[in-house]
LOTOR-424998 format. One line per 10 residues: for each residue z, y, x of N, C-alpha, C, O. Coordinates in steps of 0.1 Angstrom, whole numbers, plus 5000, padded with zeros to 4 digits. Layout:
Z/Y/X/Z/Y/X/Z/Y/X/Z/Y/X ~ ...
This chain:
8187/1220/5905/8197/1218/5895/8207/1230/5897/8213/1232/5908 ~ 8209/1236/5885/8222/1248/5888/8235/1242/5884/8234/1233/5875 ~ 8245/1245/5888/8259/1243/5884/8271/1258/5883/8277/1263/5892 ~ 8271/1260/5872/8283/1271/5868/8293/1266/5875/8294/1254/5877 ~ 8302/1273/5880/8320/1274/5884/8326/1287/5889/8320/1298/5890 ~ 8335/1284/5892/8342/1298/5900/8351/1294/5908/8356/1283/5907 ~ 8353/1308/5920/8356/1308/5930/8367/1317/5932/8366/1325/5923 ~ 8376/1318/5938/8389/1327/5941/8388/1331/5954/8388/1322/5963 ~ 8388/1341/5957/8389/1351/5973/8400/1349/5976/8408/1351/5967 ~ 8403/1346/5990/8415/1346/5996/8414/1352/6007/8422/1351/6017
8403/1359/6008/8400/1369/6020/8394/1378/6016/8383/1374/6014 ~ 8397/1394/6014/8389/1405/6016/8377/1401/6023/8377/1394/6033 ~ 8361/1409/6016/8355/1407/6028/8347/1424/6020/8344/1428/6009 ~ 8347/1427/6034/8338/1442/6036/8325/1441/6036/8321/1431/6041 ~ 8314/1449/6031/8301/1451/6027/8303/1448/6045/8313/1448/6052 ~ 8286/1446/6049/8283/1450/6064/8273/1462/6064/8273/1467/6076 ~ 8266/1466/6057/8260/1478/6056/8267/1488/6053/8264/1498/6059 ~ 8274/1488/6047/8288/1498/6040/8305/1496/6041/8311/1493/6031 ~ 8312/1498/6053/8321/1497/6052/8331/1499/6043/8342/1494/6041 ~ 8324/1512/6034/8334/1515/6028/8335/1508/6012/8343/1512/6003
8323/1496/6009/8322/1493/6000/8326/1478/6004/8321/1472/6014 ~ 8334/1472/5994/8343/1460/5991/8333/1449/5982/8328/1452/5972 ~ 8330/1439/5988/8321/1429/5984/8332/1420/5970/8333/1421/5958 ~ 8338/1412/5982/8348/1406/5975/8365/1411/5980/8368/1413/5991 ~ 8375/1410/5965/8386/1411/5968/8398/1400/5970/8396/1391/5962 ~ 8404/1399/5974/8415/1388/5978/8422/1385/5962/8426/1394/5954 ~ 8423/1374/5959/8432/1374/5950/8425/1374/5938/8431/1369/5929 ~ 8411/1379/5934/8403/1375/5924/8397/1368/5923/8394/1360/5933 ~ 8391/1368/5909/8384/1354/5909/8366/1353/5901/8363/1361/5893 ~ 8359/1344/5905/8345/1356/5908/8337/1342/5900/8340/1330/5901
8326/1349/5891/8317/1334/5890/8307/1332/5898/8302/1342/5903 ~ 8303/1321/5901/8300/1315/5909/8286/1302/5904/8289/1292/5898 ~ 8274/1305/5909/8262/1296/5906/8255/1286/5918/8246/1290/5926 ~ 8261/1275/5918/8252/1265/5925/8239/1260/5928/8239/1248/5925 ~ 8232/1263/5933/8216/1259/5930/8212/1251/5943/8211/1258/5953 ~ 8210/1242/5945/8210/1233/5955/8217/1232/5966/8228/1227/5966 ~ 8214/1237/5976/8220/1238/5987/8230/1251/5987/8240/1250/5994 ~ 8226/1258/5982/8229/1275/5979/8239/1277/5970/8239/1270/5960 ~ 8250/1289/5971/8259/1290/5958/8258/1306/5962/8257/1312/5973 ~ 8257/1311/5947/8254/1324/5945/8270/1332/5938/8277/1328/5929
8270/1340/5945/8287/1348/5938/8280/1359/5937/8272/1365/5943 ~ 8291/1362/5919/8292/1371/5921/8303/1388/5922/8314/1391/5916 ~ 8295/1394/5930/8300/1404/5938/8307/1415/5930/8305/1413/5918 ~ 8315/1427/5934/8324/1438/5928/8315/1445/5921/8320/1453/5914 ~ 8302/1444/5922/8290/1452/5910/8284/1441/5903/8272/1442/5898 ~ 8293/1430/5902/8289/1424/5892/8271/1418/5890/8265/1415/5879 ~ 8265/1416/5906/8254/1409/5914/8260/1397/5915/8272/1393/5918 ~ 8247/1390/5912/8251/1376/5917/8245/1380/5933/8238/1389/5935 ~ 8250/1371/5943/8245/1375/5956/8246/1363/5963/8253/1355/5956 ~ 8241/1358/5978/8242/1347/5981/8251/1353/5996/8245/1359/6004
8261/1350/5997/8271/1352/6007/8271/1344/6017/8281/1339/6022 ~ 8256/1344/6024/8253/1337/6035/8248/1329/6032/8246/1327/6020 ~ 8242/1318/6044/8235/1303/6038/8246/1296/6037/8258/1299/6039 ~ 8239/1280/6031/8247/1268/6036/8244/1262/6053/8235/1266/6060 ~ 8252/1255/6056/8250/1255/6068/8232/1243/6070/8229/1238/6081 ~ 8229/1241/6065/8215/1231/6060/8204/1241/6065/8196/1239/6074 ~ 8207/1255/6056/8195/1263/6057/8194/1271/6068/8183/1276/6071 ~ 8209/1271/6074/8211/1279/6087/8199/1270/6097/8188/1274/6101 ~ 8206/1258/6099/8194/1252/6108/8184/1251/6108/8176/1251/6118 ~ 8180/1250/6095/8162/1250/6091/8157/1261/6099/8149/1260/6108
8164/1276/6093/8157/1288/6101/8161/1286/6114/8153/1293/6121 ~ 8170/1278/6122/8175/1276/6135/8183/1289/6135/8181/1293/6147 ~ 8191/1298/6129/8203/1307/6132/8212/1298/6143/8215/1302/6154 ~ 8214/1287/6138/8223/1275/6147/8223/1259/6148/8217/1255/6139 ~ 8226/1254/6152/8226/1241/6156/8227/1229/6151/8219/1220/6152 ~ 8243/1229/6142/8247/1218/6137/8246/1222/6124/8240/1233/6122 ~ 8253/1215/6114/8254/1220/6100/8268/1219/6096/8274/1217/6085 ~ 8273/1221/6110/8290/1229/6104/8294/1242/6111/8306/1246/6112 ~ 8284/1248/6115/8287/1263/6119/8290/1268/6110/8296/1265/6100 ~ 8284/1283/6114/8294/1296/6112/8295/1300/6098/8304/1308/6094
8284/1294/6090/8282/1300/6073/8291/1288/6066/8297/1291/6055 ~ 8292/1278/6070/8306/1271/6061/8319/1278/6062/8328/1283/6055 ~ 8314/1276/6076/8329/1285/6079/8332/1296/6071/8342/1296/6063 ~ 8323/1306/6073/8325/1320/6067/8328/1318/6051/8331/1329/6045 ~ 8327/1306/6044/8328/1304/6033/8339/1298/6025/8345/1301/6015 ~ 8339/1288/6036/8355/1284/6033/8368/1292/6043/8379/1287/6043 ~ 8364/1302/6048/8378/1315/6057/8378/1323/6044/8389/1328/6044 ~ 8367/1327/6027/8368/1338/6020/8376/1330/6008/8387/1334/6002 ~ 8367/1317/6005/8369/1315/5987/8371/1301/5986/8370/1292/5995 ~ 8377/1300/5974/8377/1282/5970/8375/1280/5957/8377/1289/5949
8370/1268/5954/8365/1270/5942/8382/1266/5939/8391/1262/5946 ~ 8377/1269/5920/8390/1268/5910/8382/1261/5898/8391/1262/5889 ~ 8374/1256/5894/8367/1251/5888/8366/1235/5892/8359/1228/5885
């Protein structure tokens, strides 16, 4: 099942391949696609992209442990939805 909404940055976050290129900016506001576990944003080139796992899929691949590690985290430290 997909779900449309959008999201607002409240944290700069820097490419990791490219410092010098800006993923998301603070203070904008980005759309945003839900697809099960997964939410897809999208990015300053106007890509939808997936900005990490959920923390569900982290564990599956075993990245980590519980399913409130580091990719909620990193998710809810950038954006919130506004929708």
């Amino acid at each position: 099942m997909r779900m449309q909404t959008k999201v607002l940055c409240i944290k700069t976050s820097i490419n990791i391949d490219d410092s010098e290129k800006i993923d998301y900016k603070e203070g904008k506001e980005y759309k945003a696609e839900i697809i099960g576990d997964d939410i897809l944003i999208e990015d300053e080139l106007s890509e939808m992209c997936l900005p990490g796992q959920t923390a569900k899929e982290a564990v599956r691949l075993g990245a980590q442990e519980k399913e409130n590690g580091q990719w909620d985290d990193w998710f809810n430290e950038h954006f919130r939805f506004i929708d």
